[in-house]
N, C-alpha and C positions, 0 to 999 in steps of 0.2 A: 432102762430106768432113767429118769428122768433125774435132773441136778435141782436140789430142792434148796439150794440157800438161798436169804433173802437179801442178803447183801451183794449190792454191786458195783459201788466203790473201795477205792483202798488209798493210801495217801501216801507221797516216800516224800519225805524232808530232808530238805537238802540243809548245807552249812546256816547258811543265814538267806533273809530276805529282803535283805540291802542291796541295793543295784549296784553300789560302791562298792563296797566291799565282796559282794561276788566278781566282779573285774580284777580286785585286788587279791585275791585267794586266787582265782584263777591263773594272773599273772606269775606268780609265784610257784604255781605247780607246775607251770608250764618252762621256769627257770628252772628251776629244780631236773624236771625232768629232761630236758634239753645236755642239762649240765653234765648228768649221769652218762645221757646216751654218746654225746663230745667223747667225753673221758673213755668208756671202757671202747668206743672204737677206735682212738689211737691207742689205746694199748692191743688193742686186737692187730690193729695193721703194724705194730712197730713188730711186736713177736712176728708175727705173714713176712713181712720185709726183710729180718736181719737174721742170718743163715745160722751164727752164732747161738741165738735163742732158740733153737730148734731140740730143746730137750725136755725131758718128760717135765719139769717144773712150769717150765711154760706153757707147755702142753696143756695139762692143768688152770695156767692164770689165762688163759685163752678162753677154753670153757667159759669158765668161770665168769669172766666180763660177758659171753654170750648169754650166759642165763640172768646175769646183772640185767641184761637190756631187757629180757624176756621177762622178766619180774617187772621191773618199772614199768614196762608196756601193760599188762597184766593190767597192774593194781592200781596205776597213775592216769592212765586215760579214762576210766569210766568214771573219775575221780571229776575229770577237768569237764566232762561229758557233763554231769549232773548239775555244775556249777551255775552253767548261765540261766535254768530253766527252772531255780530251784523255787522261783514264785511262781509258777505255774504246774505245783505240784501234786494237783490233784488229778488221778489217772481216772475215765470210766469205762465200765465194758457195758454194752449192750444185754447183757444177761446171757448169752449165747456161746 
């Protein structure tokens, strides 16, 4: 069976269509997320490093900053991905 729709466009809008201010939103996700990834990796390496910290609490805030970075990677990058191209946002498919 054949795909019978007639539409072959579709459109993703991005923040804005300011060339300014997508560099500026950008710049800032990109602080943002830089900032996140700093932080919870010194606290991953200070817990790794200090023999002290080696208890189930940390145990725990160890995780926990790894899946911090896994989240901001997640949610932040397709974020920052979308930003510069958001005036060029119309996508088309061949019908196929």
């Amino acid at each position: 069976m054949e795909n019978q729709t007639s539409g072959t466009d579709f459109f993703l809008l991005g923040f804005t269509r300011d060339p300014l201010l997508q560099s500026l939103l950008f710049s800032v996700f990109l602080i943002i997320y830089l900032v996140i990834l700093l932080g919870n990796t010194i606290i991953m390496m200070v817990i790794r490093t200090h023999l002290n910290l080696h208890s189930p609490m940390y145990f725990f805030l160890f995780h926990l900053a790894l899946v911090d970075i896994c989240y901001a990677t997640a949610t932040d990058s397709p974020v920052k991905a979308g930003l510069p191209r958001a005036h060029n946002s119309g996508l088309h498919s061949d019908g196929s």
